[in-house]
Predicted model as a PDB file, atoms N, CA, C, CB and O in Angstrom, pLDDT in the B-factor column:
MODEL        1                                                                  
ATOM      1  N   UNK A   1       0.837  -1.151   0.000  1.00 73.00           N  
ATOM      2  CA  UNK A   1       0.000   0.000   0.000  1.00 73.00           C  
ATOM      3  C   UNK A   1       0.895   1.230   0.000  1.00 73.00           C  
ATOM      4  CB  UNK A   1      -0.959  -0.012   1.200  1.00 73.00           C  
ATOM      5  O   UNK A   1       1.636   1.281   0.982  1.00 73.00           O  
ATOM      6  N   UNK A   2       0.992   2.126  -0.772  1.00 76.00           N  
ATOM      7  CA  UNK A   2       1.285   3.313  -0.986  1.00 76.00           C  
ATOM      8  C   UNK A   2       0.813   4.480   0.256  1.00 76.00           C  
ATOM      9  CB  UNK A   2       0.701   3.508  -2.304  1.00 76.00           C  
ATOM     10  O   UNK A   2      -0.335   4.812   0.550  1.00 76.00           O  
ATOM     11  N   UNK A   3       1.837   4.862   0.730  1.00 80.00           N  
ATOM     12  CA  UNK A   3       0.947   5.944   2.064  1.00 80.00           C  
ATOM     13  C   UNK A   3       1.553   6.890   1.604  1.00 80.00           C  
ATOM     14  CB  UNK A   3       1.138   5.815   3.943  1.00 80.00           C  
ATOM     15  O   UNK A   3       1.695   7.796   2.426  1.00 80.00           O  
ATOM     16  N   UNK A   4       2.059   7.109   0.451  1.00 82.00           N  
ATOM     17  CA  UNK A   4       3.234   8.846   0.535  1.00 82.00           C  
ATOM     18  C   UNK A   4       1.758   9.703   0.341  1.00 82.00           C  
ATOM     19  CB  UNK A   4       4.938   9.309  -1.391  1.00 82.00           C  
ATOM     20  O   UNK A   4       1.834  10.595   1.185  1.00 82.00           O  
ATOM     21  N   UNK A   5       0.781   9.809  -0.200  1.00 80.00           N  
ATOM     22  CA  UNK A   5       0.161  10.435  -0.160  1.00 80.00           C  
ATOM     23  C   UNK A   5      -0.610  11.236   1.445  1.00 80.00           C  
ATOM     24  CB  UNK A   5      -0.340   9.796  -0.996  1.00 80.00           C  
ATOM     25  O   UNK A   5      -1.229  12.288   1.610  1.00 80.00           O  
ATOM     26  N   UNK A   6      -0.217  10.209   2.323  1.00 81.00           N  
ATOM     27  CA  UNK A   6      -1.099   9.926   3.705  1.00 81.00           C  
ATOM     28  C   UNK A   6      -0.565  11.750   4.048  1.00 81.00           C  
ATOM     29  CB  UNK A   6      -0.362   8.172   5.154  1.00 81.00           C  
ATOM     30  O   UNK A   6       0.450  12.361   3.714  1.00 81.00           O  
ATOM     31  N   UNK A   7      -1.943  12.220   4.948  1.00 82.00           N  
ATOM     32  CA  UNK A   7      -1.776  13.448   5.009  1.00 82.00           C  
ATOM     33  C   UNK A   7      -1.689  13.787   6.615  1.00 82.00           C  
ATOM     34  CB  UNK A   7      -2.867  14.116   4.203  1.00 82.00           C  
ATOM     35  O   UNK A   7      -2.653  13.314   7.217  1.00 82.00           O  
ATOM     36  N   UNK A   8      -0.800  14.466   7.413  1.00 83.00           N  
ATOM     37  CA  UNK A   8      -0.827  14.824   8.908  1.00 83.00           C  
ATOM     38  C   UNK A   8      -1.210  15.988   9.564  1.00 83.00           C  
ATOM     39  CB  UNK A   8       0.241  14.722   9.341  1.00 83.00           C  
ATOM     40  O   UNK A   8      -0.607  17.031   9.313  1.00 83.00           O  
ATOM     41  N   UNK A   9      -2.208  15.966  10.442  1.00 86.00           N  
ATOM     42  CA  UNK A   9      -2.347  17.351  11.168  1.00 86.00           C  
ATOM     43  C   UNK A   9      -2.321  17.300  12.754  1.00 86.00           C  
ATOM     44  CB  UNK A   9      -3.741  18.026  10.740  1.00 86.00           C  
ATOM     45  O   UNK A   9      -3.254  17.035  13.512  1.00 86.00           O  
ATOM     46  N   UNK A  10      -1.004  17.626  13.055  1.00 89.00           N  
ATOM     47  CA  UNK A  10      -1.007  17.140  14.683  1.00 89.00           C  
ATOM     48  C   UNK A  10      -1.639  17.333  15.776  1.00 89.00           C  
ATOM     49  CB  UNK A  10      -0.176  17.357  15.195  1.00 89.00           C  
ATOM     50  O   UNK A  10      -1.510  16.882  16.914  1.00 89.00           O  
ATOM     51  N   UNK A  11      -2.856  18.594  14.934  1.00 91.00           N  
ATOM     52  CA  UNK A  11      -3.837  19.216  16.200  1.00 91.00           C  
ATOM     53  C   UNK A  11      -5.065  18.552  15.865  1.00 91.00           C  
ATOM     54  CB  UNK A  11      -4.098  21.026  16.277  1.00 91.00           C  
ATOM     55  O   UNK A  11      -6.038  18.738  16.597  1.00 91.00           O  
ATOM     56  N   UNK A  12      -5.184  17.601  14.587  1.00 90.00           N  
ATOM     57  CA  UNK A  12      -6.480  16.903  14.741  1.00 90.00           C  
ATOM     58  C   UNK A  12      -6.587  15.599  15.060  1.00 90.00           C  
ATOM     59  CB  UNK A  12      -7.146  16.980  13.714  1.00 90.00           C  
ATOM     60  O   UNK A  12      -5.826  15.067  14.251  1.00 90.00           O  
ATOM     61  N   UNK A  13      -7.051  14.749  15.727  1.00 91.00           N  
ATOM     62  CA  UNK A  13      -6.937  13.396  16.252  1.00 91.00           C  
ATOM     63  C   UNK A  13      -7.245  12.792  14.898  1.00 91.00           C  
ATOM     64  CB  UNK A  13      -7.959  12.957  17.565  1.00 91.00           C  
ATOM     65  O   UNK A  13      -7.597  13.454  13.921  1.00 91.00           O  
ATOM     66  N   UNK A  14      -7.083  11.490  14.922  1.00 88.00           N  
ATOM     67  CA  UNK A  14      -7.431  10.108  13.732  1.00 88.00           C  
ATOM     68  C   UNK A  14      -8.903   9.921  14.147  1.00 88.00           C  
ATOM     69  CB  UNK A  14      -6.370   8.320  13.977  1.00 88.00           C  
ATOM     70  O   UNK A  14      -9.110   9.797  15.354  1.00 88.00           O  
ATOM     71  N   UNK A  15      -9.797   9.889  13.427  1.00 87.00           N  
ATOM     72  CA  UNK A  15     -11.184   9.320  13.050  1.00 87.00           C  
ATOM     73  C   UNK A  15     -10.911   8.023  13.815  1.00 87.00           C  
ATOM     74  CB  UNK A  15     -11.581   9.139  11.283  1.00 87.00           C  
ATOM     75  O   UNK A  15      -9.766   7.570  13.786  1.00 87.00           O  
ATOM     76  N   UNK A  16     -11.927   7.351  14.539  1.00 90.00           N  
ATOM     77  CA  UNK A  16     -12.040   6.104  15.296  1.00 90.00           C  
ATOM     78  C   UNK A  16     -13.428   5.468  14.497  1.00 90.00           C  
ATOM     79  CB  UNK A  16     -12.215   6.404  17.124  1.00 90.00           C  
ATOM     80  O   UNK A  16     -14.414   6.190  14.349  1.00 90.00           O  
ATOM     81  N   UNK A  17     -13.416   4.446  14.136  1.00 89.00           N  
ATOM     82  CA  UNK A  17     -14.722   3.642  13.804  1.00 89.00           C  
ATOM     83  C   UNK A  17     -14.967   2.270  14.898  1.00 89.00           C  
ATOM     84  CB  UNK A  17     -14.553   3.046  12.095  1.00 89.00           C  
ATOM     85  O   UNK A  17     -14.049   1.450  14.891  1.00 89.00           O  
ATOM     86  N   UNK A  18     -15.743   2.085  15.508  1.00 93.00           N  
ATOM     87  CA  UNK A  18     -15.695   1.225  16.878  1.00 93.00           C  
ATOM     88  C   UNK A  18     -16.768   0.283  15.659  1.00 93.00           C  
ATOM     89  CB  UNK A  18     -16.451   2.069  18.879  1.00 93.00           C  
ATOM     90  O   UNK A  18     -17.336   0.998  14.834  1.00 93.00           O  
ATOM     91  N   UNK A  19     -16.966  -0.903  15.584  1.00 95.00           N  
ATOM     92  CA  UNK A  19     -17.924  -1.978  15.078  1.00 95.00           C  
ATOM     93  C   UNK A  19     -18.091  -3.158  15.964  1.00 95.00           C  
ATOM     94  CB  UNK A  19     -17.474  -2.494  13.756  1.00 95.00           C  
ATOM     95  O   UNK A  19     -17.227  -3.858  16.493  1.00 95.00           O  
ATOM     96  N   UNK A  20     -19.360  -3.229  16.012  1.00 96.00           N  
ATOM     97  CA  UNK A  20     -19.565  -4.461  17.218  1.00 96.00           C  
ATOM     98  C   UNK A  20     -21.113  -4.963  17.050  1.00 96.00           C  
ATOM     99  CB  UNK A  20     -19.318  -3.783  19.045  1.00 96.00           C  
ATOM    100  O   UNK A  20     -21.895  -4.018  16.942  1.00 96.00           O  
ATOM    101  N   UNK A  21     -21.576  -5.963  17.016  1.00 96.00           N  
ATOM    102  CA  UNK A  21     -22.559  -7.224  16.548  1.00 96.00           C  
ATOM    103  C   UNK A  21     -23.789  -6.774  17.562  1.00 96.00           C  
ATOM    104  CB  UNK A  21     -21.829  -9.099  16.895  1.00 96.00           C  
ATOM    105  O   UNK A  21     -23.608  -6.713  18.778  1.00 96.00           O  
ATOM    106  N   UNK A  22     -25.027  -6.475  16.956  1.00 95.00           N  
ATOM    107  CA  UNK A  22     -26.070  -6.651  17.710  1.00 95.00           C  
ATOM    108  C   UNK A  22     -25.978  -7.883  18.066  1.00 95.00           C  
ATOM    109  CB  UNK A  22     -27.216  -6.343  17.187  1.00 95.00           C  
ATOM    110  O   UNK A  22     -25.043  -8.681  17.989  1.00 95.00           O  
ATOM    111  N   UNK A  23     -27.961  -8.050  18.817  1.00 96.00           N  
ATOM    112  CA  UNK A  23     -28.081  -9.522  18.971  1.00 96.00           C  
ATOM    113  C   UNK A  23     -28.208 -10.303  18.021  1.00 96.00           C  
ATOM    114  CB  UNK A  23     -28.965  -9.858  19.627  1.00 96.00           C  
ATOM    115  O   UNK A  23     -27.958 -11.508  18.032  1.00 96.00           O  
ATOM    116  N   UNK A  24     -28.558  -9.741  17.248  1.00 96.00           N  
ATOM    117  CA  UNK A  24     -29.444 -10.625  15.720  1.00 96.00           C  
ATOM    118  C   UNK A  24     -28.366 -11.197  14.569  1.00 96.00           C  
ATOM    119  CB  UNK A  24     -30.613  -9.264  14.624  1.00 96.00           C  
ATOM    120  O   UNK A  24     -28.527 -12.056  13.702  1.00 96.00           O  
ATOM    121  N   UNK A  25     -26.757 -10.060  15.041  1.00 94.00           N  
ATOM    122  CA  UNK A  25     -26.042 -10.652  14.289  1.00 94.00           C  
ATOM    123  C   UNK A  25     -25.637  -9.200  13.124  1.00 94.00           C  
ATOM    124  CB  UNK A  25     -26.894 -12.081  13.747  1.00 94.00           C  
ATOM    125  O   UNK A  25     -24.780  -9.197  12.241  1.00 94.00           O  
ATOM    126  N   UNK A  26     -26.507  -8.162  13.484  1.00 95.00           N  
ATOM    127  CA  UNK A  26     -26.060  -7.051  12.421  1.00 95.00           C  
ATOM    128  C   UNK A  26     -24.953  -6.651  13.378  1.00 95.00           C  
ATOM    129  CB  UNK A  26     -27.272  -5.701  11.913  1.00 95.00           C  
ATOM    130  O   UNK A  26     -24.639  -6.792  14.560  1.00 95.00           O  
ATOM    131  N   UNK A  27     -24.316  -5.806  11.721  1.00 95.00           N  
ATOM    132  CA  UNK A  27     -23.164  -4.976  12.313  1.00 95.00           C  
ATOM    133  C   UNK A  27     -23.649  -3.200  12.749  1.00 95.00           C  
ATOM    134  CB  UNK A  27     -21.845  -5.004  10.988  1.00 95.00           C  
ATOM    135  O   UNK A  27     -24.430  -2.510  12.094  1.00 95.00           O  
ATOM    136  N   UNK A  28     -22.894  -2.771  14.070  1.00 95.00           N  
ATOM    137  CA  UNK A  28     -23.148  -1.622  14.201  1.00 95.00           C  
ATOM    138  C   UNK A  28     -22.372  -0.753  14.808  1.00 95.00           C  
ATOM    139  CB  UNK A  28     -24.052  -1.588  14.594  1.00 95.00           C  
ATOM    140  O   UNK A  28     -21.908  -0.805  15.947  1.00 95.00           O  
ATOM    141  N   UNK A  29     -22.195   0.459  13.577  1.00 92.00           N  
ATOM    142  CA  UNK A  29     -21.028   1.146  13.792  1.00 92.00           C  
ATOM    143  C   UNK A  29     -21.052   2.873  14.638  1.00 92.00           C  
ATOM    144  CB  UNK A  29     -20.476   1.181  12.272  1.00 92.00           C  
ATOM    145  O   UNK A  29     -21.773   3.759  14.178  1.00 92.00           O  
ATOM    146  N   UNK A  30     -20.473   3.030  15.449  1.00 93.00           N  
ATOM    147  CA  UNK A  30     -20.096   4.039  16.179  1.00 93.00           C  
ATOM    148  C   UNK A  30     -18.447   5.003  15.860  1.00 93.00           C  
ATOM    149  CB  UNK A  30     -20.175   3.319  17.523  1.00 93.00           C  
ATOM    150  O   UNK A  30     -17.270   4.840  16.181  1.00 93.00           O  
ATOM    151  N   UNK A  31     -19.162   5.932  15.129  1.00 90.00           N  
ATOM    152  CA  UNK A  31     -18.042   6.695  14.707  1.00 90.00           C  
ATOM    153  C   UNK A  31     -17.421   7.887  15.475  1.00 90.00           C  
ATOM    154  CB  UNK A  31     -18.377   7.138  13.551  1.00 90.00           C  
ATOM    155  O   UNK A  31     -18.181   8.823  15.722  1.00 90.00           O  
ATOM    156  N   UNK A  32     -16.253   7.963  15.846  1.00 91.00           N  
ATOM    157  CA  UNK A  32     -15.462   9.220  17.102  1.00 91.00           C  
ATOM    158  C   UNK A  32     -14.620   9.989  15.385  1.00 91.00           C  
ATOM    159  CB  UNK A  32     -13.647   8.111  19.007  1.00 91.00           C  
ATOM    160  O   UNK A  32     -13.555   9.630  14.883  1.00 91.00           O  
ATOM    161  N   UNK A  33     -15.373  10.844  14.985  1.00 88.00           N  
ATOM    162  CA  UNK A  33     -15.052  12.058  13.666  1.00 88.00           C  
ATOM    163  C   UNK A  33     -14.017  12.939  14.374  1.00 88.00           C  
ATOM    164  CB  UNK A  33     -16.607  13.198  13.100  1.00 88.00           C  
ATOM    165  O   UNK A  33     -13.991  13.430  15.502  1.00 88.00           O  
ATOM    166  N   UNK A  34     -12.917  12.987  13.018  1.00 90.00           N  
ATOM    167  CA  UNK A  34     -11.800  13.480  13.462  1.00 90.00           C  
ATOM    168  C   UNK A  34     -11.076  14.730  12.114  1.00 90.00           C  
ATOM    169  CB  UNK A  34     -10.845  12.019  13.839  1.00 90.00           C  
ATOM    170  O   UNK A  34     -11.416  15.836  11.694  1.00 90.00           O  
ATOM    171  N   UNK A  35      -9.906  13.723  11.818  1.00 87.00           N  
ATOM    172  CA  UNK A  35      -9.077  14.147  10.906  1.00 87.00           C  
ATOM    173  C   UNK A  35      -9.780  14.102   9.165  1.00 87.00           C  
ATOM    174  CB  UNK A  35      -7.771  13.196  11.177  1.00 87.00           C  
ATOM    175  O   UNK A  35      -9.541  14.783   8.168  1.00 87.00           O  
ATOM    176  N   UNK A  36     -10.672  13.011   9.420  1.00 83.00           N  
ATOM    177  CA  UNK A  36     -11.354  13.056   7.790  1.00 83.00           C  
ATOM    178  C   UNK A  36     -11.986  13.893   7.685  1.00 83.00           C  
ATOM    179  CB  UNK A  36     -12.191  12.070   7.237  1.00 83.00           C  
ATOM    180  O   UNK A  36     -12.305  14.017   6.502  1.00 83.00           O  
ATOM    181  N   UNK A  37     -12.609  14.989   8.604  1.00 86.00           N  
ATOM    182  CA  UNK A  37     -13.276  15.990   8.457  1.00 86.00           C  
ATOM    183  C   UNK A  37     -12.948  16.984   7.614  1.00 86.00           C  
ATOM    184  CB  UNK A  37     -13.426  16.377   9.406  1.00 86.00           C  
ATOM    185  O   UNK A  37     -13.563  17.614   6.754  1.00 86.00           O  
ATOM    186  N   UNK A  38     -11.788  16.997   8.062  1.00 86.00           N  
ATOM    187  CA  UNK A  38     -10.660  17.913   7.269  1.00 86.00           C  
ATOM    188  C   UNK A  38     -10.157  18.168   5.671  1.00 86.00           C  
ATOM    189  CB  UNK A  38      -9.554  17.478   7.785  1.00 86.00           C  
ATOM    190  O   UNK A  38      -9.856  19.164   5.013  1.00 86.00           O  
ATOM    191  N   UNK A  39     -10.254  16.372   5.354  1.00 83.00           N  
ATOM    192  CA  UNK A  39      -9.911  16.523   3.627  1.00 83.00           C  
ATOM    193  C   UNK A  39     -11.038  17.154   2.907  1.00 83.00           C  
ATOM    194  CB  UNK A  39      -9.679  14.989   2.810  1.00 83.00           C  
ATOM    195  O   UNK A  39     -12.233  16.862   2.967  1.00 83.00           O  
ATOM    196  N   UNK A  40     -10.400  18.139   2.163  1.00 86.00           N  
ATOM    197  CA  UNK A  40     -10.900  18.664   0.847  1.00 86.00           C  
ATOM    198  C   UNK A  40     -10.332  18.414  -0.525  1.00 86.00           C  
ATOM    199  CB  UNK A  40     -10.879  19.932   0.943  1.00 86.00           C  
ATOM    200  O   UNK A  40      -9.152  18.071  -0.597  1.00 86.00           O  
ATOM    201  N   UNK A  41     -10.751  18.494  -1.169  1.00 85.00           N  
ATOM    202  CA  UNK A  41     -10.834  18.437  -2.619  1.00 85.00           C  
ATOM    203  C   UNK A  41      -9.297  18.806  -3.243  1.00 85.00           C  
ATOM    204  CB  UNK A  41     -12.044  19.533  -3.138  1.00 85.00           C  
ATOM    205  O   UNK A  41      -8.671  18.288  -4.167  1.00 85.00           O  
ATOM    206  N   UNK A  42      -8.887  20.192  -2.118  1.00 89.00           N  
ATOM    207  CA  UNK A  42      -7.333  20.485  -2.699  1.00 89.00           C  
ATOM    208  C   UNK A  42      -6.487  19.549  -1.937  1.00 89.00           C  
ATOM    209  CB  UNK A  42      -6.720  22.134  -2.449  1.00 89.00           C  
ATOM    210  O   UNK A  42      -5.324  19.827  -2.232  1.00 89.00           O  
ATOM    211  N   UNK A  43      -6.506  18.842  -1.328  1.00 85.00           N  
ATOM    212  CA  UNK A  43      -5.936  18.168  -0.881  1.00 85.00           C  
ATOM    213  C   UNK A  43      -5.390  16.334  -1.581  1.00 85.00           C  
ATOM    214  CB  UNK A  43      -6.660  18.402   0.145  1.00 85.00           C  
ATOM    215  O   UNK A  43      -4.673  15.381  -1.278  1.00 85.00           O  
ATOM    216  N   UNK A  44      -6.139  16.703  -2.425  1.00 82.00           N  
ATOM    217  CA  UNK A  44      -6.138  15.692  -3.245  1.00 82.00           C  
ATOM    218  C   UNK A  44      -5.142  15.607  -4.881  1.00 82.00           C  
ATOM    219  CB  UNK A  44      -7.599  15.638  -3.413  1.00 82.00           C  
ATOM    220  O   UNK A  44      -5.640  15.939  -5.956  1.00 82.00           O  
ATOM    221  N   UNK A  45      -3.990  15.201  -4.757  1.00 85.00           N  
ATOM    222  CA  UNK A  45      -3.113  15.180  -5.992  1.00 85.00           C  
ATOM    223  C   UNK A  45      -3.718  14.245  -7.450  1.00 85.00           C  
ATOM    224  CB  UNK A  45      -1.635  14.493  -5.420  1.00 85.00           C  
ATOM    225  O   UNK A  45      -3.481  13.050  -7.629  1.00 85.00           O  
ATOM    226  N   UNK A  46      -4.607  15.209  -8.471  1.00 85.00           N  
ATOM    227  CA  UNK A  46      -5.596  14.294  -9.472  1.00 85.00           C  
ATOM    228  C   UNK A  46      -4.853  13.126 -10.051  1.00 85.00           C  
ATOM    229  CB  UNK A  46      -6.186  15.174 -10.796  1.00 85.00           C  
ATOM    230  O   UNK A  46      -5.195  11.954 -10.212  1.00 85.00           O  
ATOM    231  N   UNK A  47      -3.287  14.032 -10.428  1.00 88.00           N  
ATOM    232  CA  UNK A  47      -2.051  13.225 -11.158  1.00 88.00           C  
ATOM    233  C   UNK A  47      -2.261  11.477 -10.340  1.00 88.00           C  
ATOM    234  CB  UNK A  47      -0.107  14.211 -10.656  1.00 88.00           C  
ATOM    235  O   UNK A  47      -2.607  10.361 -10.727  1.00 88.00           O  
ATOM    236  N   UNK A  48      -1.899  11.987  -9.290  1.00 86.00           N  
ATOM    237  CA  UNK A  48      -0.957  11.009  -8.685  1.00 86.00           C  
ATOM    238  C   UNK A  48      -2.334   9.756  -8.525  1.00 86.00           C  
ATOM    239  CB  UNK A  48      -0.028  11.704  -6.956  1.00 86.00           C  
ATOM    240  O   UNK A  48      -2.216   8.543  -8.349  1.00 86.00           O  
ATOM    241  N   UNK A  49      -3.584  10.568  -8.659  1.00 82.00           N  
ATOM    242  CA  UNK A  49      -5.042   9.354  -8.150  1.00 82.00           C  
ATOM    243  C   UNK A  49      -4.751   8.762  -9.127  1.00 82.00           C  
ATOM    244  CB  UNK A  49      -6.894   9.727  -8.041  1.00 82.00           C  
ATOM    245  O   UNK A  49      -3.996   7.797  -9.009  1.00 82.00           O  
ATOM    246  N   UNK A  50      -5.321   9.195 -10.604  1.00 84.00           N  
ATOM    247  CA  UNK A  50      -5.399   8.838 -11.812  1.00 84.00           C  
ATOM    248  C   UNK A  50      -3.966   7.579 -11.910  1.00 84.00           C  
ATOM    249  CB  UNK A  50      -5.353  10.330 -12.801  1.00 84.00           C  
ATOM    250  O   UNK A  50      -4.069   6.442 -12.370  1.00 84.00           O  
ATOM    251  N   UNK A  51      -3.140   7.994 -11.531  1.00 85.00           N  
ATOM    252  CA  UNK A  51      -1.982   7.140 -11.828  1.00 85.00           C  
ATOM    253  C   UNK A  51      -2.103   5.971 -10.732  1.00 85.00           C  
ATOM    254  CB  UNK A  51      -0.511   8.005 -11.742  1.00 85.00           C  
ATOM    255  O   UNK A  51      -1.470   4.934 -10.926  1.00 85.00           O  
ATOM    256  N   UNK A  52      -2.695   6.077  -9.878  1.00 81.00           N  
ATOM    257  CA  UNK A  52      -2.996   4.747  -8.632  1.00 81.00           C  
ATOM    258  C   UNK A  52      -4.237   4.465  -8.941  1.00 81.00           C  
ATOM    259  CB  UNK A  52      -2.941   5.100  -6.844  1.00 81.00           C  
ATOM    260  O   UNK A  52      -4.468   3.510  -8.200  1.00 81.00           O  
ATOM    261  N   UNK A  53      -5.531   4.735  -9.763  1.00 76.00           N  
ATOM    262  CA  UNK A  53      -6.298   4.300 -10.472  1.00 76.00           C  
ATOM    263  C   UNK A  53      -7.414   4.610  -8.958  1.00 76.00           C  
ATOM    264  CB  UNK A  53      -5.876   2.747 -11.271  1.00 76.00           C  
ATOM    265  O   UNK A  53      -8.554   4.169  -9.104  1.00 76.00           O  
ATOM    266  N   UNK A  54      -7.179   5.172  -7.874  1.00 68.00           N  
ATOM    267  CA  UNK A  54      -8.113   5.412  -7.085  1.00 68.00           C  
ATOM    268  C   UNK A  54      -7.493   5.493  -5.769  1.00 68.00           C  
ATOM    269  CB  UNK A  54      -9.125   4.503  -7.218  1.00 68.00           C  
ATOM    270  O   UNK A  54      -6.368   5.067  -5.506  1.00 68.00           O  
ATOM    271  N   UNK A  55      -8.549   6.251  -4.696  1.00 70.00           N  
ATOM    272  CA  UNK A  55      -8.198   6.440  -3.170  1.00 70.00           C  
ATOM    273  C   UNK A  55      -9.342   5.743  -2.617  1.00 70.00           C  
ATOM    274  CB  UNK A  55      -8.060   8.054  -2.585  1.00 70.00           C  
ATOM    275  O   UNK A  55     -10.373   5.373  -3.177  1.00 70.00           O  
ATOM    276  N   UNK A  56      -8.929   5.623  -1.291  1.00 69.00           N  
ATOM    277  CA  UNK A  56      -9.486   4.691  -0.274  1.00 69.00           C  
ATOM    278  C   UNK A  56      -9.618   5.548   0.774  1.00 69.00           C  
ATOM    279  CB  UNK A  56      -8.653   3.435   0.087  1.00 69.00           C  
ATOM    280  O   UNK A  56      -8.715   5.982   1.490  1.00 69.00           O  
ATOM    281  N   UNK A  57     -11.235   5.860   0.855  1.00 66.00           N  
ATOM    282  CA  UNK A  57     -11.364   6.339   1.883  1.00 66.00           C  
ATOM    283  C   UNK A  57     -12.806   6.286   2.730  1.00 66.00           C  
ATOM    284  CB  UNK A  57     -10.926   7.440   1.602  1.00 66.00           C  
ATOM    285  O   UNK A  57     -13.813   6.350   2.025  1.00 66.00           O  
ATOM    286  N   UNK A  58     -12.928   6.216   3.630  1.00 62.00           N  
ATOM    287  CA  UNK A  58     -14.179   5.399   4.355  1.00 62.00           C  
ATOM    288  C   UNK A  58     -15.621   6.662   4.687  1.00 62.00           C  
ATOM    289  CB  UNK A  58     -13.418   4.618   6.195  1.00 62.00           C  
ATOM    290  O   UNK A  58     -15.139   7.707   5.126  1.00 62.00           O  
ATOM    291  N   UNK A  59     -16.373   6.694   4.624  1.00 60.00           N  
ATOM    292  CA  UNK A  59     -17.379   8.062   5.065  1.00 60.00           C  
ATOM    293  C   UNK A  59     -18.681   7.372   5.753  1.00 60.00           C  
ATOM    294  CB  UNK A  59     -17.971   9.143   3.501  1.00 60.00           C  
ATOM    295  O   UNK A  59     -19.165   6.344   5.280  1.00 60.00           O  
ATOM    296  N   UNK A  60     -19.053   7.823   6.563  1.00 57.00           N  
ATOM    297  CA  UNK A  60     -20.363   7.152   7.758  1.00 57.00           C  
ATOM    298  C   UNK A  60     -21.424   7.550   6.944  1.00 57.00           C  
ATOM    299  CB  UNK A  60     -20.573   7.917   9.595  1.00 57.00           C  
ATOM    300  O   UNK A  60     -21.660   8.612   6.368  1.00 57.00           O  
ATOM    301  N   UNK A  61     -22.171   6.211   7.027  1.00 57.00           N  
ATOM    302  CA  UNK A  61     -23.562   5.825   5.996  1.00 57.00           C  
ATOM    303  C   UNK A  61     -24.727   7.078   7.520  1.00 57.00           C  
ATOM    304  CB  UNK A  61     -24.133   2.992   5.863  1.00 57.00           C  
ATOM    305  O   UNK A  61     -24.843   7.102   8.745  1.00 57.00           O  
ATOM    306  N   UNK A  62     -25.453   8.096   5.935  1.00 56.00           N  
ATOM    307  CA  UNK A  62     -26.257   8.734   6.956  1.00 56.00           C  
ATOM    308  C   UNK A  62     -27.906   8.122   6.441  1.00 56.00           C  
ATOM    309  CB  UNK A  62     -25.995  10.649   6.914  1.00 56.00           C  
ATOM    310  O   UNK A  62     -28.361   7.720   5.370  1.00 56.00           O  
ATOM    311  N   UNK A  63     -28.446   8.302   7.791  1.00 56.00           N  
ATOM    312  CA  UNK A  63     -29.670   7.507   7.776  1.00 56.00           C  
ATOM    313  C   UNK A  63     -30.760   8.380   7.403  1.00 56.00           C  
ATOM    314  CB  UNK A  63     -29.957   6.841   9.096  1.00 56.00           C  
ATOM    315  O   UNK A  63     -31.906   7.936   7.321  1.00 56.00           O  
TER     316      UNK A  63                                                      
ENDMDL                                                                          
END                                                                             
């Protein structure tokens, strides 16, 4: 996995995703929002996506 792109801001914490099993067996997720708040659009090198054919990045399903 390629991280040179990976981006740091020492005054914002890392995003936490906690996942843990109802009774029935669904999954259910509890999100502590952080540092992903932060990325924008300029933050994003088009060159360098296009040439890795895509980014990976996770966003909380809204209900």
């Amino acid at each position: 996995m390629d991280t040179s792109m990976l981006l740091f801001d020492p005054a914002t914490p890392t995003t936490l995703a906690f996942v843990s099993l109802t009774a029935n067996g669904e999954r259910d997720f509890v999100f502590n929002r952080g540092a992903d708040r932060q990325l924008s659009l300029q933050d994003i090198d088009r060159e360098w996506t296009r040439q890795a054919g895509g980014i990976y990045h996770t966003i909380q399903k809204r209900n």
